[in-house]
C-alpha positions in Angstrom: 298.5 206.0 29.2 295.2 206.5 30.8 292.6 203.2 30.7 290.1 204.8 28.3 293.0 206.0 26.2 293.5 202.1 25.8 290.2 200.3 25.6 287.7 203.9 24.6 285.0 202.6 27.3 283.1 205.8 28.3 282.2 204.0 31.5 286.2 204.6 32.7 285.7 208.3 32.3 284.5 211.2 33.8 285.3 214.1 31.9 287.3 215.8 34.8 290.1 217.4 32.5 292.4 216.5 35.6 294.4 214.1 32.7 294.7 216.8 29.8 295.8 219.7 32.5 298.5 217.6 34.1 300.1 216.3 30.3 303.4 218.4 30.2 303.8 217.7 26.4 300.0 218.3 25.2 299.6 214.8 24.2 296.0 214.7 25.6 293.4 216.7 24.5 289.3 216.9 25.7 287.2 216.2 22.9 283.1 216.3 22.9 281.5 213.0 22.1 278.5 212.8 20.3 276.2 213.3 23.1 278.2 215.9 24.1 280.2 214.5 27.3 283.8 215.5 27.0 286.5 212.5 26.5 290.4 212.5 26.5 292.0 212.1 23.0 295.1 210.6 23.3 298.2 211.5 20.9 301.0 208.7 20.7 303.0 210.5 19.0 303.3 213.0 22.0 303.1 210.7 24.4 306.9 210.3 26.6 304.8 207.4 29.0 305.6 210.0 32.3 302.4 208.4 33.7 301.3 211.2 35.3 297.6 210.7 33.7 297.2 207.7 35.4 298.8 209.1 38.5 295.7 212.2 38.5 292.7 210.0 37.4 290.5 209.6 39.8 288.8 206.6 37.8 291.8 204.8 37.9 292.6 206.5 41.6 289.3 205.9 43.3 290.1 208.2 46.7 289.3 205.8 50.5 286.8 207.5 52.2 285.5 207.0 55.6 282.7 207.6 58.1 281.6 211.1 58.4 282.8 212.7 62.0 279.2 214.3 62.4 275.9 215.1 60.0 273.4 218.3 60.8 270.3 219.5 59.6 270.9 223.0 58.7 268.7 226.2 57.5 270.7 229.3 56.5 269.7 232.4 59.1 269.5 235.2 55.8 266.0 234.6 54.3 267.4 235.9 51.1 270.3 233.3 50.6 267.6 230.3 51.8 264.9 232.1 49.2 267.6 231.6 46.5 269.3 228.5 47.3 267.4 224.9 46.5 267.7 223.9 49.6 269.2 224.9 52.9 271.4 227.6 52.1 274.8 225.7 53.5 277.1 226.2 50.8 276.6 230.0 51.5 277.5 229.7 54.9 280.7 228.1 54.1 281.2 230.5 51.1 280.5 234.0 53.1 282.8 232.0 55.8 286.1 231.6 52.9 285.4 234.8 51.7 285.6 236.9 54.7 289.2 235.4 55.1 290.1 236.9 51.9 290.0 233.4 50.3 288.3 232.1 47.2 285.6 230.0 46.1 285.4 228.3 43.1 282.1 226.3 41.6 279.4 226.0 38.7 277.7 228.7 37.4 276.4 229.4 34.1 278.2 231.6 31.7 277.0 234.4 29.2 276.4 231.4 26.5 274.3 229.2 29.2 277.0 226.6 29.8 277.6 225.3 33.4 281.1 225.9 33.6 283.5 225.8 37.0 285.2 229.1 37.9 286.3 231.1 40.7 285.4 234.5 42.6 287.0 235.9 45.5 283.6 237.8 46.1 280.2 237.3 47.1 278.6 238.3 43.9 280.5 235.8 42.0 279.1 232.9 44.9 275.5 234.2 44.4 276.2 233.1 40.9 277.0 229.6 41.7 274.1 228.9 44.2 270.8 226.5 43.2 271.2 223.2 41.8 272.6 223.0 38.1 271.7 219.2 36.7 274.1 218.6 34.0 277.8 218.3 33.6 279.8 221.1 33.9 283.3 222.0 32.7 286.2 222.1 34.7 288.2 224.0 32.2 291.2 224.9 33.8 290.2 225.6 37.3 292.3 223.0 38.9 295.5 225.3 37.5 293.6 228.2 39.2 292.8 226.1 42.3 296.7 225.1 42.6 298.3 228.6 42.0 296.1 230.2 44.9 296.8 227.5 47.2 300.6 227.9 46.6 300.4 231.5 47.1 299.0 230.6 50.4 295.3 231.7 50.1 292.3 229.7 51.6 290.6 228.1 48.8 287.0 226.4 48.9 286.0 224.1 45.8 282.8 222.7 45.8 282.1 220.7 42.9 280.5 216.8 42.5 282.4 214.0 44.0 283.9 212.5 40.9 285.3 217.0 40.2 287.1 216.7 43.8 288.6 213.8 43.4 289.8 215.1 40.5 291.4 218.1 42.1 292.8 215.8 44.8 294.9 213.9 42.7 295.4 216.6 40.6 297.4 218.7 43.4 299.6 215.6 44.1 299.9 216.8 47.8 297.1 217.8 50.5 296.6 221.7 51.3 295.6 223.1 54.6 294.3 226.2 53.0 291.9 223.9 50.8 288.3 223.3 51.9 286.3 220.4 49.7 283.0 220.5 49.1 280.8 217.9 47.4 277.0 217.3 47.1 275.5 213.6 46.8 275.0 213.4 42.9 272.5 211.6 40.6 274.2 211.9 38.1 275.5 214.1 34.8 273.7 214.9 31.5 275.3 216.4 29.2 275.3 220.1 28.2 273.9 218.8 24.6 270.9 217.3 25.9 270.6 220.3 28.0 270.8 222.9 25.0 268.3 220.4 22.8 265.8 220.7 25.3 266.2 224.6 25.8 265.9 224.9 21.9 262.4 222.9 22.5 261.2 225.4 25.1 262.0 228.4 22.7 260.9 227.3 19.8 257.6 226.3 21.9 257.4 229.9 23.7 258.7 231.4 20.3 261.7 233.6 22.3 265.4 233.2 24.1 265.2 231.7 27.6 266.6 234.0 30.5 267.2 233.4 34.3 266.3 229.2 33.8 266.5 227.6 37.0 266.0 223.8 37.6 264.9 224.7 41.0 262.8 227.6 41.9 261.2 228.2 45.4 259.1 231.1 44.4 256.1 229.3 43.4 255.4 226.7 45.3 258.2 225.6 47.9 261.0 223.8 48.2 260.9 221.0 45.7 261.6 220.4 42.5 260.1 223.5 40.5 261.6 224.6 37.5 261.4 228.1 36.0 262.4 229.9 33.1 261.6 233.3 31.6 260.3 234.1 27.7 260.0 238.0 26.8 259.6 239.2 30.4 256.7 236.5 31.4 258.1 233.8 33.6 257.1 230.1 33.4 256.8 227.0 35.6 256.9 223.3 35.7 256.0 221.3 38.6 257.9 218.9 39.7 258.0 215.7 36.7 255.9 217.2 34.1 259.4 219.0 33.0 260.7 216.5 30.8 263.8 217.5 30.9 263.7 217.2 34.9 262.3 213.7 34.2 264.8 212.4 32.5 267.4 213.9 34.9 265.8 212.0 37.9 265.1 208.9 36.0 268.5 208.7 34.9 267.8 208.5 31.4 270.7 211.0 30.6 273.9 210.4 32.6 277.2 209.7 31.4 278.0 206.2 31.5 280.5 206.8 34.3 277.7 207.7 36.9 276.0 204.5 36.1 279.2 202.7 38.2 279.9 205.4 40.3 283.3 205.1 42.4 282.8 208.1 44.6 279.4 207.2 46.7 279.3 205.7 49.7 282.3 206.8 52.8 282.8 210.0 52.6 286.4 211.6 51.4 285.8 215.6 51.2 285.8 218.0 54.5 282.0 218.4 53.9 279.2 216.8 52.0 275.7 218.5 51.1 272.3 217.2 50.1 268.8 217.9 50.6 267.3 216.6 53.6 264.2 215.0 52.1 262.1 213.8 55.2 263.3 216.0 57.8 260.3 216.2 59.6 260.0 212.7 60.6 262.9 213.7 62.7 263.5 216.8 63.8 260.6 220.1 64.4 262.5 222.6 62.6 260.2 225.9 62.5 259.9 226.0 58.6 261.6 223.5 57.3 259.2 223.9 54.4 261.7 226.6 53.3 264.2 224.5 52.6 266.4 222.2 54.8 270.7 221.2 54.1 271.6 217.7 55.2 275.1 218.4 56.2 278.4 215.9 56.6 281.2 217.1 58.4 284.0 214.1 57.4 286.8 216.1 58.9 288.6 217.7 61.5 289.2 220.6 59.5 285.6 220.8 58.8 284.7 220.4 62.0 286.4 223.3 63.3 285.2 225.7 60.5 281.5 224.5 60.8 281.8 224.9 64.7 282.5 229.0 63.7 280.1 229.3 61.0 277.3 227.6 62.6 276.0 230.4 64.8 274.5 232.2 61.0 272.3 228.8 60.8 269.4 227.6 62.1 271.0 223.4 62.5 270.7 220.5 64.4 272.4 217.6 64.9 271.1 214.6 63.3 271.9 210.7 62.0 273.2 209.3 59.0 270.7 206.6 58.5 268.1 209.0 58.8 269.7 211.1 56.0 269.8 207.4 53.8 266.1 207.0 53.7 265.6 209.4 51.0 269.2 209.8 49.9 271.1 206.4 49.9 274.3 207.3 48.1 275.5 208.8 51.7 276.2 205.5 52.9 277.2 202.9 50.4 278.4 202.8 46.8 276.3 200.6 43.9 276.4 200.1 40.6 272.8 201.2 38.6 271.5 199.4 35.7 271.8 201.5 32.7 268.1 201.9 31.2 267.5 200.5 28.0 266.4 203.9 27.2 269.8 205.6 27.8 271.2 203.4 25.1 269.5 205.0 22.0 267.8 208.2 23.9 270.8 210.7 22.9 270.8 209.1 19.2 267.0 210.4 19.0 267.0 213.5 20.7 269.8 214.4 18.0 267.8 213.0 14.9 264.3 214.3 16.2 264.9 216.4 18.5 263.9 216.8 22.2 260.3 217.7 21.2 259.3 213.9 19.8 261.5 212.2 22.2 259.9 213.7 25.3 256.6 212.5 23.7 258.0 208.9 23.6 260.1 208.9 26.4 260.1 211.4 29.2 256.5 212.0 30.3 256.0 211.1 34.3 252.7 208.7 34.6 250.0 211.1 34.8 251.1 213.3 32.7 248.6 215.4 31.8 246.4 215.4 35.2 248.7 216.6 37.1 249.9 219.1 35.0 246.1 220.1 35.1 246.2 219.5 38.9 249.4 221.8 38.9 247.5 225.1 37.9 245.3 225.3 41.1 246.7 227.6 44.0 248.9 225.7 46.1 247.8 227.7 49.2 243.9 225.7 47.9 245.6 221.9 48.4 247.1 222.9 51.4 243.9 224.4 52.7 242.3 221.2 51.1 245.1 218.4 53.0 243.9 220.3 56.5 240.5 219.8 55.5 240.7 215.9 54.7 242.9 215.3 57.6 240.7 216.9 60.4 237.7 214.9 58.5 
């Protein structure tokens, strides 16, 4: 029987499904806590002790990494795909790539009732739909089952997911695939789709209408950064950077699952490729417009390194250095253990007596607040113009 199954600490458990898909005799099912983070419930009863939960949890399994073979700064060639992507447009690349072989992709999107759930497409349309960044844990459902039926029937499969989700699949396949491309992206961890609903319901009852095309980052307005964007009756809305609340929270790591808090998949790499943003790129590399949007890039494999090698003609890249990729995102080269913020002890207890609304108020306003949403509403084209001016003064 799985750890958590024994002792029911949340911090032994991801929510990757990966136990309840591999139980032969339905003795575990995934249950919703009350913050909303899915948990294995274990039934003795049906329970034979085969082991083969323990055998697929990556928890329990932690996969060995090692040092990426090479890293690259990299800005997709399309303008559209870089327009829509949050930051460099690389897990297009490697998407188009999979499914001009005829192969599949499967990753997060958001479904008809606004959940982030992981699925698969073997077309282009269905990869537009899992591009941009979705902050909050998604469900797996059953797409390891999916995963492992098109590998076996000999298809080229690309999953991209967060580290702790390919680990998952990993261990869940029991055997490695040549035909199976791993994708993960250097995580900050997961709130829950609950918290994520509570503070939609607070921008609807605010704007007094349904939220359509939400994205948690939007380059249409001012850049690559961290803009999000939302639509209310046709008129389209924007927060800037911290003054969303919910964004706040996400970045201040007020709402992760307790698991992320001792993440066991930082640090040495263990998928073919790794993504992130490349925060500071232009300390180290002149890149004509990075200001689009630039991809940090690890290739941990040879495998990777031979598909990257074919696919990077469609990108604008160059090579670069690990350390310099560390300085604004640390989790590329070493593991640690956060502190959990006081905060995160009681903060999903409020936000489901109160609501999102009073808790923001108390909890999840960036210092400032107010001036710079104020600051916010001039042009950004004006503080550019304004930076020049102050610099060549």
């Amino acid at each position: 029987m799985i750890k958590y199954g024994i002792t029911n600490d949340e911090a032994l458990c991801c929510g990757c499904r990966a136990c309840e898909l591999i139980c032969k005799h339905s003795a575990i099912q995934m249950k919703k806590n009350m913050e909303g983070f899915l948990y294995p419930e274990v039934k003795p009863e049906a329970c034979v002790e085969c082991g083969l939960c323990n055998k697929v949890c990556p928890m329990e399994n932690p996969p060995s990494g090692k040092e990426p073979e090479a890293a690259y700064a990299l800005m997709n060639c399309n303008d559209d795909i870089l327009a829509s992507s949050s930051s460099g447009g690389a897990f297009r690349l490697l998407s188009d790539y999979v499914i001009s072989k005829g192969g599949y992709v499967a990753g997060c999107i958001f479904d008809e009732d606004g959940r982030a759930v992981l699925t698969i497409t073997d077309n282009q349309s269905g990869c537009c739909k899992m591009q941009g960044s979705k902050y909050l844990s998604s469900d797996p459902g059953e797409i390891y089952l999916e995963i492992r039926d098109r590998l076996r029937n000999g298809k080229l499969v690309l999953f991209t997911g967060s580290p702790c989700q390919n680990a998952a699949l990993i261990r869940f396949l029991q055997q490695p695939y040549e035909n199976l491309i791993t994708l993960d992206f250097l995580c900050h961890g997961m709130p829950s789709q609950q918290a994520f609903d509570s503070y939609k319901a607070y921008l609807e009852k605010k704007y007094r209408g349904h939220i359509t095309d939400y994205k948690f980052r939007d380059k249409t307005y001012r850049g690559w950064g961290y803009t999000e964007s939302f639509s209310v009756n046709s008129h389209k809305h924007y927060r800037i950077g911290f003054t969303s609340t919910y964004l706040f929270g996400f970045i201040s790591s007020y709402l992760n699952r307790y698991s992320c808090y001792g993440c066991r998949f930082r640090g040495k790499r263990f998928t073919d490729f790794t993504i992130s943003d490349y925060w500071g790129i232009k300390k180290h590399h002149n890149i004509p417009e990075s200001d689009k949007g630039v991809s940090a890039v690890t290739i941990n494999t040879l495998k990777a390194m031979n598909i990257f090698n074919i696919i990077k003609d469609h990108a604008n890249c160059a090579e670069t250095q690990i350390e310099w990729i560390a300085e604004e995102n640390p989790s590329i080269t070493r593991s640690h253990i956060d502190t959990i913020p006081q905060i995160r002890r009681v903060i999903y207890q409020e936000i489901a007596r109160d609501g999102w609304g009073k808790v923001a108020r108390s909890y999840l306003r960036c210092s400032n607040y107010y001036l710079k949403r104020f600051l916010y509403i001039i042009p950004y084209g004006l503080i550019s113009k304004a930076k020049t001016i102050i610099r060549k003064g």
